[in-house]
TIRO-2110 file (N, C-alpha, C; in Angstrom, 1 decimal):
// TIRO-2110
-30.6, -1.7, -9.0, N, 1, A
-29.9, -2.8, -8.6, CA, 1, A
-30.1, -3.0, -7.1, C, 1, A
-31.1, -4.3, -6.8, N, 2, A
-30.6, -4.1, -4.9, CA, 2, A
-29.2, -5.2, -4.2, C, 2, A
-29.2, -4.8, -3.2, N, 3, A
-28.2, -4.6, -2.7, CA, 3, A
-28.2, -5.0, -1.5, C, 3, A
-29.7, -5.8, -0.7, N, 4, A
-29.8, -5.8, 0.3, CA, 4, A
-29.4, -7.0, 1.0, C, 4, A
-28.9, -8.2, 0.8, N, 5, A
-28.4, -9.6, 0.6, CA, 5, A
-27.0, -8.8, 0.5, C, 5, A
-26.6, -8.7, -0.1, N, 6, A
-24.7, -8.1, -0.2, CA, 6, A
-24.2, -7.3, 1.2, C, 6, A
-25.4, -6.2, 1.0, N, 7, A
-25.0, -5.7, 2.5, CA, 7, A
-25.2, -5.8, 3.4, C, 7, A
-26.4, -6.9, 3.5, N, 8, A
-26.6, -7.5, 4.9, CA, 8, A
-24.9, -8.6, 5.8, C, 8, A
-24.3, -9.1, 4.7, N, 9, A
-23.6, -10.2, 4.3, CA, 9, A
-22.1, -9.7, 4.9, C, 9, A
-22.1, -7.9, 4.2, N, 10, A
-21.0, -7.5, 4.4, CA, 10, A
-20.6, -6.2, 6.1, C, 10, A
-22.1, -6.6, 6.2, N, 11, A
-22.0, -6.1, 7.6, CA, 11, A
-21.4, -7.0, 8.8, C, 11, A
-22.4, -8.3, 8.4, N, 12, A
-22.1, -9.4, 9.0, CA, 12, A
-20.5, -9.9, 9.4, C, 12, A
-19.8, -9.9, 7.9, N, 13, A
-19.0, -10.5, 7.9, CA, 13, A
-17.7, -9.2, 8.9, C, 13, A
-17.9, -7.8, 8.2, N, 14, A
-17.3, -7.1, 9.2, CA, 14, A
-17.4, -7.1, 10.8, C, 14, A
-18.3, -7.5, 11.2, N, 15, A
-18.6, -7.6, 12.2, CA, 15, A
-17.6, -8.5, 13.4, C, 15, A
-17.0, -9.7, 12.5, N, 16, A
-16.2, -10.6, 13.0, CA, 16, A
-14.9, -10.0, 12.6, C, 16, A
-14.4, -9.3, 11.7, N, 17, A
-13.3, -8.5, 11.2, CA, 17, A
-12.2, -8.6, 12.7, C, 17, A
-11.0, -9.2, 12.5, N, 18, A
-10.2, -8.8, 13.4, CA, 18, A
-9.0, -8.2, 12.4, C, 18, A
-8.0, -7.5, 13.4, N, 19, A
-7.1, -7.0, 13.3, CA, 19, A
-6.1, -7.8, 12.2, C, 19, A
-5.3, -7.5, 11.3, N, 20, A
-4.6, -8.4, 10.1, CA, 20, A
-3.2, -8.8, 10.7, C, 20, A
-2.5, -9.6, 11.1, N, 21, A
-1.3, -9.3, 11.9, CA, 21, A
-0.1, -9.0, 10.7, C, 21, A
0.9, -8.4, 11.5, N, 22, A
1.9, -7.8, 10.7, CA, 22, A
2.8, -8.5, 10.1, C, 22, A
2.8, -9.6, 9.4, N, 23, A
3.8, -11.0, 9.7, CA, 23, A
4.7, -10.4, 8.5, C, 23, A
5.3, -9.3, 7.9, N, 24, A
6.3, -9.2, 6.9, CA, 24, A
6.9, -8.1, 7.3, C, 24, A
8.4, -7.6, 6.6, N, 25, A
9.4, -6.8, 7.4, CA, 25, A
10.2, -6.3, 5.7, C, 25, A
9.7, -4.9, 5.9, N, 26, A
10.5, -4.2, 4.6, CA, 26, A
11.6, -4.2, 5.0, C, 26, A
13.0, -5.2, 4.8, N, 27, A
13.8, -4.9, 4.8, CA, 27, A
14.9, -3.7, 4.6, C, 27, A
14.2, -2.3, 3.9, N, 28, A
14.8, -1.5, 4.0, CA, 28, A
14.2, -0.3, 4.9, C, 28, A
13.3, -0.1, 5.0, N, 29, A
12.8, 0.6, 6.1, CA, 29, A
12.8, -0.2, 7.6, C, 29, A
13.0, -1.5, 7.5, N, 30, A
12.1, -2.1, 8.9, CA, 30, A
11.6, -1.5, 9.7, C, 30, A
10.3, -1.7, 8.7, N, 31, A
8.8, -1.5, 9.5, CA, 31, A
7.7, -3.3, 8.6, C, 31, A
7.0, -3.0, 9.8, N, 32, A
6.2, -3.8, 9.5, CA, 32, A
5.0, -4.1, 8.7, C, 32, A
4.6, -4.9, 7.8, N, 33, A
3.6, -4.9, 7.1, CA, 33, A
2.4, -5.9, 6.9, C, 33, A
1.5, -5.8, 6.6, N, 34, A
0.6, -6.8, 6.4, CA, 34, A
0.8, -7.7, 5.1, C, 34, A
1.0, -8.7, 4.2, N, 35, A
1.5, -9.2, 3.2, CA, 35, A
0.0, -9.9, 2.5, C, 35, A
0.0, -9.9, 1.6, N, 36, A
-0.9, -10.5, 0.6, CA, 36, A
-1.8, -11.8, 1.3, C, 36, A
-0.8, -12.4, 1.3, N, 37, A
-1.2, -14.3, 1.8, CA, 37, A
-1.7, -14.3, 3.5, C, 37, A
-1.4, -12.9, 4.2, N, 38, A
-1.9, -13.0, 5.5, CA, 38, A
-3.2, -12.2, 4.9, C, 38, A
-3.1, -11.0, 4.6, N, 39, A
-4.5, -10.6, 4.5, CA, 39, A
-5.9, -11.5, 4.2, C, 39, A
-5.6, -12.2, 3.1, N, 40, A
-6.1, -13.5, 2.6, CA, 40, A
-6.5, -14.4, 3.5, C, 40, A
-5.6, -14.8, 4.1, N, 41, A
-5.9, -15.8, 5.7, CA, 41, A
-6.6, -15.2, 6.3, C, 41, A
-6.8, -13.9, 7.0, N, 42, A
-7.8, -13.3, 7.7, CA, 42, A
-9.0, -13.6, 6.9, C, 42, A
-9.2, -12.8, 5.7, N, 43, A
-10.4, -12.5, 5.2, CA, 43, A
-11.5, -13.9, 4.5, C, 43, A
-10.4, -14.7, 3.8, N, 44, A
-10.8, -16.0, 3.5, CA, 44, A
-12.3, -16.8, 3.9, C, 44, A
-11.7, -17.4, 5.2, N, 45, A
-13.1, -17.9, 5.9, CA, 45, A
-14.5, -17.3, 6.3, C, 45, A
-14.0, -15.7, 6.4, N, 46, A
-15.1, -15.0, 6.7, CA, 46, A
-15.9, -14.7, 5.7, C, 46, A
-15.3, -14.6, 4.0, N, 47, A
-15.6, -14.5, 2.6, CA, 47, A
-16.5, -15.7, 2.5, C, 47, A
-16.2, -16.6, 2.7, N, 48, A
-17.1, -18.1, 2.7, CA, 48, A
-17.8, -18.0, 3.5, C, 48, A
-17.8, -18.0, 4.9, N, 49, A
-18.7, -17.7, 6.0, CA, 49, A
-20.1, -17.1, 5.4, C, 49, A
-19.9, -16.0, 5.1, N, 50, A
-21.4, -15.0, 4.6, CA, 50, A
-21.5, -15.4, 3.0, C, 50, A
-20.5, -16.1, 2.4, N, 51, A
-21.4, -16.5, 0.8, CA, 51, A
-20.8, -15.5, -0.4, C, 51, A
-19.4, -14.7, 0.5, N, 52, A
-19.1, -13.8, -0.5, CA, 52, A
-17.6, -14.2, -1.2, C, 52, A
-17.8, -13.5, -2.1, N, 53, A
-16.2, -13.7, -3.3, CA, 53, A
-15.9, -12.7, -3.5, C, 53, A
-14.3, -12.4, -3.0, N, 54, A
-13.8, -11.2, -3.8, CA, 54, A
-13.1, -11.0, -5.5, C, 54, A
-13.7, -10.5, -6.2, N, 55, A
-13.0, -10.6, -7.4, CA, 55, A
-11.7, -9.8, -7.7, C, 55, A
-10.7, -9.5, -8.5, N, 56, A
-10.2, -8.7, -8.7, CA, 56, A
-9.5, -8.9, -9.6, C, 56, A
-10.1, -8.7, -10.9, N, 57, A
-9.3, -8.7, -12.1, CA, 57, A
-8.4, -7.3, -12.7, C, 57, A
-7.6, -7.8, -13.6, N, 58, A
-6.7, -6.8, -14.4, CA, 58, A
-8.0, -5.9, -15.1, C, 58, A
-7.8, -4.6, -15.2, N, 59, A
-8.4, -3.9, -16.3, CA, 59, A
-8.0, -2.3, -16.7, C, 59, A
-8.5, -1.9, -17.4, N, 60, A
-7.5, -0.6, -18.0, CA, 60, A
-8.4, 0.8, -17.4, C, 60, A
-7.3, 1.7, -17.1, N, 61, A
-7.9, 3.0, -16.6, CA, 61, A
-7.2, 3.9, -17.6, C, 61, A
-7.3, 4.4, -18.1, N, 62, A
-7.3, 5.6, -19.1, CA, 62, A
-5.9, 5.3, -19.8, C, 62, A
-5.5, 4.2, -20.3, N, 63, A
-4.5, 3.5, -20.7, CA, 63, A
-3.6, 3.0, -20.0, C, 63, A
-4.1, 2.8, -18.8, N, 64, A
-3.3, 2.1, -18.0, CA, 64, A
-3.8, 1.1, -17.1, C, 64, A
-2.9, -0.3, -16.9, N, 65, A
-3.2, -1.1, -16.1, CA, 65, A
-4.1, -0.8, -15.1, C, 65, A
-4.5, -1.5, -14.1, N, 66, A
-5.2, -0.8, -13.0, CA, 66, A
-6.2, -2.5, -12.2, C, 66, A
-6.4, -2.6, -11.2, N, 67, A
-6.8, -3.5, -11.0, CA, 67, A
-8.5, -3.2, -10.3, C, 67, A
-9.1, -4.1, -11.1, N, 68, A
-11.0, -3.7, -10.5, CA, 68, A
-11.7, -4.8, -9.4, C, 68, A
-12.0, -4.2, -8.4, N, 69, A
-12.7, -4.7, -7.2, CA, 69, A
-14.3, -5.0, -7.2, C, 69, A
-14.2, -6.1, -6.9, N, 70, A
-15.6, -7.1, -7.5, CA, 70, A
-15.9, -7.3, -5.9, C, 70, A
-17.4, -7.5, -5.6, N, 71, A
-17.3, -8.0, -4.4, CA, 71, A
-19.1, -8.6, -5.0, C, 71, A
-19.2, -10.0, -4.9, N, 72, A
-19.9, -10.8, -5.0, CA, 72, A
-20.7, -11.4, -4.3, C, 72, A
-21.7, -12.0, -4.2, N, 73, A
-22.7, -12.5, -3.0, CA, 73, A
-23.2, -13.8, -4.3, C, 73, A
-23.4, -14.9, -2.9, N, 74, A
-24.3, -15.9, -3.8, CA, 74, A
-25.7, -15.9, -4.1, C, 74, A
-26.4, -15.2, -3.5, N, 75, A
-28.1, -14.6, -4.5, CA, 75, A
-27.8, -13.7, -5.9, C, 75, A
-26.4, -13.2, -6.1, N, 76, A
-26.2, -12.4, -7.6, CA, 76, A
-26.1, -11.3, -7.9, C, 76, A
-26.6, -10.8, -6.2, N, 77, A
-25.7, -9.2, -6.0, CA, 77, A
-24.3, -9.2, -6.1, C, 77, A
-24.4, -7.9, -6.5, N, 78, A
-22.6, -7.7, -6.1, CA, 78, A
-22.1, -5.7, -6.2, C, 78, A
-21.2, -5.8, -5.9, N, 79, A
-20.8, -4.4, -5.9, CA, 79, A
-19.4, -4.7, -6.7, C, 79, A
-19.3, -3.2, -7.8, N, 80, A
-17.8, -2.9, -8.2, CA, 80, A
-17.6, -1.5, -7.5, C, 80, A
-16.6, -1.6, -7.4, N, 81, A
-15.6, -0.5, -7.2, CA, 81, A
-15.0, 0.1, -8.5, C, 81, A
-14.6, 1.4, -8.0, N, 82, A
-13.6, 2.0, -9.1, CA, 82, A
-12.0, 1.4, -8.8, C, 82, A
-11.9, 1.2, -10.4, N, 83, A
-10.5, 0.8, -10.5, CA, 83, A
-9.3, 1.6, -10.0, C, 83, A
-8.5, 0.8, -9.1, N, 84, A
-7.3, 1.1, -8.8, CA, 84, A
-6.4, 0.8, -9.0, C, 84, A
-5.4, 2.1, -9.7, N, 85, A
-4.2, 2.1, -10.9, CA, 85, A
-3.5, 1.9, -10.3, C, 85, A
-2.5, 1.0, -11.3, N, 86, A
-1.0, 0.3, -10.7, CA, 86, A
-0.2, 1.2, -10.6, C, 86, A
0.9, 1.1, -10.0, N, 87, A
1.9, 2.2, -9.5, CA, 87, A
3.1, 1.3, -10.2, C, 87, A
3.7, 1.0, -11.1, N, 88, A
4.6, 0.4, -11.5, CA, 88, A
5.8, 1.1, -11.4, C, 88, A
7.0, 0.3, -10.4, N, 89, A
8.3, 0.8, -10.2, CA, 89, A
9.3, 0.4, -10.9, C, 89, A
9.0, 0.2, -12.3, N, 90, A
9.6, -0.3, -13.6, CA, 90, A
8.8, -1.1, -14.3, C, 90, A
9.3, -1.0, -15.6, N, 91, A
8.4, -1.6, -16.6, CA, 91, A
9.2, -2.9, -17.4, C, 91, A
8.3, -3.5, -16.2, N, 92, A
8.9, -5.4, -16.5, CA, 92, A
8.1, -6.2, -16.2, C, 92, A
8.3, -7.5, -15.9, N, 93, A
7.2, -8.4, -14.9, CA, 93, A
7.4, -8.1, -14.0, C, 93, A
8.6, -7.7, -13.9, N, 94, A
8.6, -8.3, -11.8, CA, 94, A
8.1, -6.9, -11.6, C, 94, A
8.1, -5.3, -11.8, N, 95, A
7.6, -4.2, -11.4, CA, 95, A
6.1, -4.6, -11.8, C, 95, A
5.5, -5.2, -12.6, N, 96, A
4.2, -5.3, -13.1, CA, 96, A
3.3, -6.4, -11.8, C, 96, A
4.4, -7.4, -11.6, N, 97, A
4.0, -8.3, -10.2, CA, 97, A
3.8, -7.6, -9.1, C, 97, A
4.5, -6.9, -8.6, N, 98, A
4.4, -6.3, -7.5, CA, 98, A
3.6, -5.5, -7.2, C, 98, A
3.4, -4.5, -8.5, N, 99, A
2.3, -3.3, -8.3, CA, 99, A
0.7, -4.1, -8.3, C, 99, A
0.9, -5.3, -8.8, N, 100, A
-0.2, -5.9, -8.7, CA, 100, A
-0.8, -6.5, -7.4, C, 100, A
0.4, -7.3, -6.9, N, 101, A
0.0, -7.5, -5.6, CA, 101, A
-0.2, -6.5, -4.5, C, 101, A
0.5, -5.5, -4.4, N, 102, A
0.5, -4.3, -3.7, CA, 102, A
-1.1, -3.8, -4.1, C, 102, A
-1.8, -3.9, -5.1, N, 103, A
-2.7, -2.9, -5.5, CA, 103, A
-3.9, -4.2, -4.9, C, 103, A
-3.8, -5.7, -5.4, N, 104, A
-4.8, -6.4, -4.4, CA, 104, A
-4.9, -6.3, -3.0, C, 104, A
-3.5, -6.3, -2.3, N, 105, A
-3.7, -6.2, -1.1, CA, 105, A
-4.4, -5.4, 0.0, C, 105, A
-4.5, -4.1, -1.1, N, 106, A
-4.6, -2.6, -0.4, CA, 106, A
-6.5, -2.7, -1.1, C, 106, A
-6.7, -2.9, -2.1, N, 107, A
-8.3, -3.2, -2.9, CA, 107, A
-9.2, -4.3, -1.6, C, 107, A
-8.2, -5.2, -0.9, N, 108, A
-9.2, -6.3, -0.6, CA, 108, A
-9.1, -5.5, 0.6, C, 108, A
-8.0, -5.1, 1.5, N, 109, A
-8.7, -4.6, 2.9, CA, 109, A
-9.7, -2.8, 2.8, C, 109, A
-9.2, -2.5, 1.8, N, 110, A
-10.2, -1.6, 2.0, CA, 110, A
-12.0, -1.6, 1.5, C, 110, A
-11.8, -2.7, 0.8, N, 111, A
-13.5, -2.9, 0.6, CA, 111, A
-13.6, -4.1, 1.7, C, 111, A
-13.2, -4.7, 2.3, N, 112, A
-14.0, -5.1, 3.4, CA, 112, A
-13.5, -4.4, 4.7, C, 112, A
-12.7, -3.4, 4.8, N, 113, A
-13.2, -2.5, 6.0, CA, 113, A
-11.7, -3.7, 6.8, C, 113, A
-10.9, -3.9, 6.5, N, 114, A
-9.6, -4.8, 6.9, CA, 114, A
-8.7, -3.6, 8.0, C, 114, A
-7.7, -3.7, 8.8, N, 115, A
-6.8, -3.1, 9.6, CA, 115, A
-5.9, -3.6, 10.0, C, 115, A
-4.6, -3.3, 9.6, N, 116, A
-3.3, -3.9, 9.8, CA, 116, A
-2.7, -3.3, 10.5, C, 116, A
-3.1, -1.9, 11.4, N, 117, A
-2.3, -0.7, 11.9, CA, 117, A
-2.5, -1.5, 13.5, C, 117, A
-1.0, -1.3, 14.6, N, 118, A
-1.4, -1.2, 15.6, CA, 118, A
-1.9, -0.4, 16.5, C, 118, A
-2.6, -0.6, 17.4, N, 119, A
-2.9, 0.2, 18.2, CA, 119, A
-2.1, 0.9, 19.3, C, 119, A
-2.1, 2.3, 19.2, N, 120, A
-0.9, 2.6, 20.3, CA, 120, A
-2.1, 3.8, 21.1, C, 120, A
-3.3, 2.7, 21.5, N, 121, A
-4.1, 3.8, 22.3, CA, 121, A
-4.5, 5.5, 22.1, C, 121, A
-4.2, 5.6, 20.9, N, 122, A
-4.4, 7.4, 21.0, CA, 122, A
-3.4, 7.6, 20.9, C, 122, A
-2.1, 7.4, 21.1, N, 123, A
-0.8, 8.5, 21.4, CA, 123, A
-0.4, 9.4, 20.3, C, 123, A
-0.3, 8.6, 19.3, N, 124, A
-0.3, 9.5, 18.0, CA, 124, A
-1.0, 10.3, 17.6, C, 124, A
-2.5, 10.5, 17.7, N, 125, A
-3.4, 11.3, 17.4, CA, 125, A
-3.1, 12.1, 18.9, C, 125, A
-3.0, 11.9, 19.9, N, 126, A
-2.8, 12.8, 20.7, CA, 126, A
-1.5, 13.8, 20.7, C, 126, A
-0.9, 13.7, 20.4, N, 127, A
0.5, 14.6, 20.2, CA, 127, A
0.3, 15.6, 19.9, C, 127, A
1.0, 16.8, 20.1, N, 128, A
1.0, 17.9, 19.3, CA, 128, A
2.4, 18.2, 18.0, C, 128, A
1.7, 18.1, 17.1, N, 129, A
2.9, 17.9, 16.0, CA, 129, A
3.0, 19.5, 15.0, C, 129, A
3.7, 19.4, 14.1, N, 130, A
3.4, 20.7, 13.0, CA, 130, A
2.1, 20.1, 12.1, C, 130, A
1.6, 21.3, 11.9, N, 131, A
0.8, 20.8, 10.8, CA, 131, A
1.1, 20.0, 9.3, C, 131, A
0.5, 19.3, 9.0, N, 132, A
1.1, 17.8, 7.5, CA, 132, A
1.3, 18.9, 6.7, C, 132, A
1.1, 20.0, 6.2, N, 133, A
1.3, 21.2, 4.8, CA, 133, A
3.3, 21.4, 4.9, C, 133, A
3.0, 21.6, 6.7, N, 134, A
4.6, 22.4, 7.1, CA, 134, A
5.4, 21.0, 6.9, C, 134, A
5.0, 20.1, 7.3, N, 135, A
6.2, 19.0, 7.5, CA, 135, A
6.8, 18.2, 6.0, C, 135, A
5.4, 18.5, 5.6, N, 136, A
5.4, 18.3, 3.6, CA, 136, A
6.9, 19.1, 3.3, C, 136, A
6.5, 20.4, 3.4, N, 137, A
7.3, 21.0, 2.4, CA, 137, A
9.0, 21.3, 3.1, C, 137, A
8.7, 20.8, 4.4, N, 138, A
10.2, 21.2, 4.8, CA, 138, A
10.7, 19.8, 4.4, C, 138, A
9.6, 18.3, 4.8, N, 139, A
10.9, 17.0, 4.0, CA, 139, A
11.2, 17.4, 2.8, C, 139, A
10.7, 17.9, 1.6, N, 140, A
10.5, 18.3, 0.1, CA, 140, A
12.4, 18.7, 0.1, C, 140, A
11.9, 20.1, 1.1, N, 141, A
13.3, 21.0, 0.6, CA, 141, A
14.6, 20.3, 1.6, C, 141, A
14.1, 19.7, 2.6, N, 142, A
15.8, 18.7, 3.3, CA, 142, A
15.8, 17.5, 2.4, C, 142, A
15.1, 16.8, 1.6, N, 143, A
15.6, 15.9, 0.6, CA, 143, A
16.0, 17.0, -0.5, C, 143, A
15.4, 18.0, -1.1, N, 144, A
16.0, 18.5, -2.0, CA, 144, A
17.9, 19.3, -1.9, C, 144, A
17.9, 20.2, -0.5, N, 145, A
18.9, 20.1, -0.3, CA, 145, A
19.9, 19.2, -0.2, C, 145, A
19.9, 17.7, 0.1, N, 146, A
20.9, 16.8, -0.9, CA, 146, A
21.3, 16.4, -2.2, C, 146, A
20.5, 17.6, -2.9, N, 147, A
20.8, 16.6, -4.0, CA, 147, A
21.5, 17.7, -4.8, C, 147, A
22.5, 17.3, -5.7, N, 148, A
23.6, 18.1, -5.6, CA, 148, A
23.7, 17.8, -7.6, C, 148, A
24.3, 18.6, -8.1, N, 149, A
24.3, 18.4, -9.5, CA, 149, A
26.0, 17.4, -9.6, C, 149, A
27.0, 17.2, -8.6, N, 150, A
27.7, 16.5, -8.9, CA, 150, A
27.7, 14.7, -8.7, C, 150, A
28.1, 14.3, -9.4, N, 151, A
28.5, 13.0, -9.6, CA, 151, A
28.1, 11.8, -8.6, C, 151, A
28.9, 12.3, -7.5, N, 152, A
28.9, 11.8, -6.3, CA, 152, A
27.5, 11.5, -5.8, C, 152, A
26.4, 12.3, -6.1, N, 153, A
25.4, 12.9, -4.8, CA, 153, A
24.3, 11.8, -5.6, C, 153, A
23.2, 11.4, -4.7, N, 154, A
22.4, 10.9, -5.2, CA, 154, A
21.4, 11.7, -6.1, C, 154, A
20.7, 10.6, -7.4, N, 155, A
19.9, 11.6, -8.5, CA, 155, A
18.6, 11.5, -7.7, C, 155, A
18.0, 12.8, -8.6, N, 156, A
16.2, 12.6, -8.4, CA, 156, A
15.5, 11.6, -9.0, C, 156, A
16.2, 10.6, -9.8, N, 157, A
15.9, 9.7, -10.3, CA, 157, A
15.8, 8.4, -9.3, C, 157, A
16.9, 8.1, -8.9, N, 158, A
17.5, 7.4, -7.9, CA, 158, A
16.1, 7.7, -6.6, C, 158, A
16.4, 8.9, -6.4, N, 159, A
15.0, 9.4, -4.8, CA, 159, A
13.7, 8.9, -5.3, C, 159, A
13.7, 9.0, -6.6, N, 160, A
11.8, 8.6, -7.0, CA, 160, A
11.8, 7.5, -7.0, C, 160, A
12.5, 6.9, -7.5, N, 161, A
12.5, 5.0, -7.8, CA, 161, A
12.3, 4.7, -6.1, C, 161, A
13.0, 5.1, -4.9, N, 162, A
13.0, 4.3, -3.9, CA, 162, A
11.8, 4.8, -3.2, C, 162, A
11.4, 5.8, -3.4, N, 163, A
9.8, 6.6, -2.8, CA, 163, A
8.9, 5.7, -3.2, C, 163, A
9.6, 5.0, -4.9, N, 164, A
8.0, 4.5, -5.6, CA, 164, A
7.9, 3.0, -5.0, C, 164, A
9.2, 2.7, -4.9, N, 165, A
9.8, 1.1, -4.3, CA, 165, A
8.8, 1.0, -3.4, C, 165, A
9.5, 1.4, -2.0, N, 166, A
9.1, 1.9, -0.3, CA, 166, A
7.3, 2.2, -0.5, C, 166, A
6.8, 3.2, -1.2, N, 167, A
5.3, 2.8, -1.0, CA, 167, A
4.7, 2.3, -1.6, C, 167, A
5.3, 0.9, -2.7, N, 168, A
4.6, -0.4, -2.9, CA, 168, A
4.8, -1.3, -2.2, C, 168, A
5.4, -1.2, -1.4, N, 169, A
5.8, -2.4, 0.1, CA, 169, A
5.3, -2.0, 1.1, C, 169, A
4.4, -1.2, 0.9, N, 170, A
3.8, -1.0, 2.5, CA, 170, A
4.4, 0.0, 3.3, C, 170, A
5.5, 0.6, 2.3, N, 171, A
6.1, 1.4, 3.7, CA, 171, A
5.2, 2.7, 4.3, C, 171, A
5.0, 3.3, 5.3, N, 172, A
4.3, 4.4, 5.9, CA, 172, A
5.1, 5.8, 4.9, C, 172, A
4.4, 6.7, 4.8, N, 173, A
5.2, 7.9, 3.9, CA, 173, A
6.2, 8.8, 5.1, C, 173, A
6.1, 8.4, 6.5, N, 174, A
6.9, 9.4, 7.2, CA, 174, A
8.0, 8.5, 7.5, C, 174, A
8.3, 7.3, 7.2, N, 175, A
9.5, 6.5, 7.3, CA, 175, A
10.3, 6.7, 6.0, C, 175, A
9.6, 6.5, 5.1, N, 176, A
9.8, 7.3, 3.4, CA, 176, A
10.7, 8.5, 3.5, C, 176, A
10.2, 9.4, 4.0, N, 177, A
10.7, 10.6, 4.3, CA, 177, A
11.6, 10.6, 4.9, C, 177, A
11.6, 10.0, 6.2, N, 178, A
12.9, 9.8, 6.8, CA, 178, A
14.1, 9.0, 6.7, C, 178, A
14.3, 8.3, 5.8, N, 179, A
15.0, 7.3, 5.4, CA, 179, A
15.7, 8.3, 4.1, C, 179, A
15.0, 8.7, 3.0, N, 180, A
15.2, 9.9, 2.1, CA, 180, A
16.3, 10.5, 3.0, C, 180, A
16.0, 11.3, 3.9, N, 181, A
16.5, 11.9, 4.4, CA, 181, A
18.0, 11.9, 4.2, C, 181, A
18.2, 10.5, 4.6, N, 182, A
19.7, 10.1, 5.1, CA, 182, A
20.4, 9.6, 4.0, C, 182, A
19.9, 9.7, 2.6, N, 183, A
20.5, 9.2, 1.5, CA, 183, A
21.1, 10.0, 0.6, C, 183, A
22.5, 10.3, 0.7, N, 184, A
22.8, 11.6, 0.1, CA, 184, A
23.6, 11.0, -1.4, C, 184, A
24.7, 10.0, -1.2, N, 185, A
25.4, 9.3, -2.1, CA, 185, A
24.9, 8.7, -3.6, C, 185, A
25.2, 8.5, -4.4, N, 186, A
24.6, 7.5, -5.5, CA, 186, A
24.7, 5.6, -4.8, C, 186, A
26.0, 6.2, -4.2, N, 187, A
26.3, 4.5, -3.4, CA, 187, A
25.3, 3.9, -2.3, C, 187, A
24.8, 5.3, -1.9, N, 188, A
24.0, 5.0, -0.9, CA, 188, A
22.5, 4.8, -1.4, C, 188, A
22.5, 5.8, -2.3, N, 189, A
20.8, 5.2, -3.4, CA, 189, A
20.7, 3.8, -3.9, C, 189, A
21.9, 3.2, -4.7, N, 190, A
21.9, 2.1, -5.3, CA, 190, A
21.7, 0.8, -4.4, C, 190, A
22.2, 1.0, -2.9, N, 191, A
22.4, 0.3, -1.8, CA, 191, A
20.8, 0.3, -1.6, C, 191, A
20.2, 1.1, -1.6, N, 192, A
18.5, 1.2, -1.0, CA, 192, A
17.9, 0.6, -2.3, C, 192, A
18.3, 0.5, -3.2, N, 193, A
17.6, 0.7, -4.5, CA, 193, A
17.6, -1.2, -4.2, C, 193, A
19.1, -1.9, -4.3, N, 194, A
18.9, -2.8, -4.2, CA, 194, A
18.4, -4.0, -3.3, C, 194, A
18.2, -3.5, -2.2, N, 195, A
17.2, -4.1, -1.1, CA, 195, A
16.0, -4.0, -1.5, C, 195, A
15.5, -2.8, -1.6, N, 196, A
13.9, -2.5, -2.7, CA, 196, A
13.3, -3.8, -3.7, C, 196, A
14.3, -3.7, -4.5, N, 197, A
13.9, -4.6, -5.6, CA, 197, A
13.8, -6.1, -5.8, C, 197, A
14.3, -6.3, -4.3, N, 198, A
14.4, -7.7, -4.1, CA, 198, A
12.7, -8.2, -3.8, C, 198, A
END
């Protein structure tokens, strides 16, 4: 299969690639995100520009939904990707809509090489932090230590639903974490749960 028209096309078009701006706000984390219809606006014109179409239809991964990344050229090249499985945060339309958009949004910037992060010059990478293994397992056991077998206390059912919520919306996993943190109640899960789902 060549390939040399597609990737001449997709160099090109990266080339002009700017930054995605953050134009949406997880209301329960507030943090910022890149949203479907902005991504689109960026990538759009430049997709036309060089002659290219992104596809991305529904298709099945080992019984399950999953969405497949087509990237097309007008001479009849094209590249697929491997399918990327939905993450469904309930089994409905509206959890089926969302994991869908969430799984295009994240499929189209990463096969054209897209960036929605700002730049804070290095500072982050410059830091001296614990290592990701330590900081893993100590959020693990300070979210685990709230959770209490009585009534009152929020379930692990409750904690996974809003983990699964929060990183279909873009949220970052260390705001995840720290948000978890501070949710010890069922009143206070259901509270997060229903901002989530909106």
């Amino acid at each position: 299969m060549e390939i040399d028209k597609i990737s001449a096309a997709l160099v090109a078009l990266q080339s002009e690639m700017v930054t995605v701006d953050k134009s949406a706000t997880n209301p329960f984390f507030k943090s910022a995100y890149a949203p479907l219809p902005e991504v689109m606006q960026t990538a759009q014109p430049l997709l036309a520009k060089h002659k290219l179409a992104v596809l991305l239809p529904l298709t099945n991964l080992d019984g399950e939904s999953a969405i497949k990344t087509i990237i097309v050229h007008e001479s009849g090249q094209m590249l697929e990707f491997d399918p990327l499985p939905l993450m469904l945060s309930k089994q409905d339309a509206q959890g089926q809509g969302s994991a869908i958009t969430y799984a295009r949004r994240y499929a189209i910037m990463s096969v054209l090489g897209m960036v929605a992060d700002n730049d804070d010059d290095g500072n982050a990478a410059s830091k001296t932090e614990k290592p990701y293994w330590k900081k893993e397992k100590e959020s693990v056991e300070n979210v685990m230590d709230m959770i209490n077998v009585d009534d009152g206390y929020a379930t692990q059912d409750q904690l996974d639903e809003i983990k699964v919520l929060a990183t279909m919306k873009g949220t970052p996993t260390s705001l995840i974490t720290a948000k978890l943190k501070t949710i010890v109640t069922k009143e206070q899960a259901e509270e997060a749960l229903s901002k989530l789902r909106k």
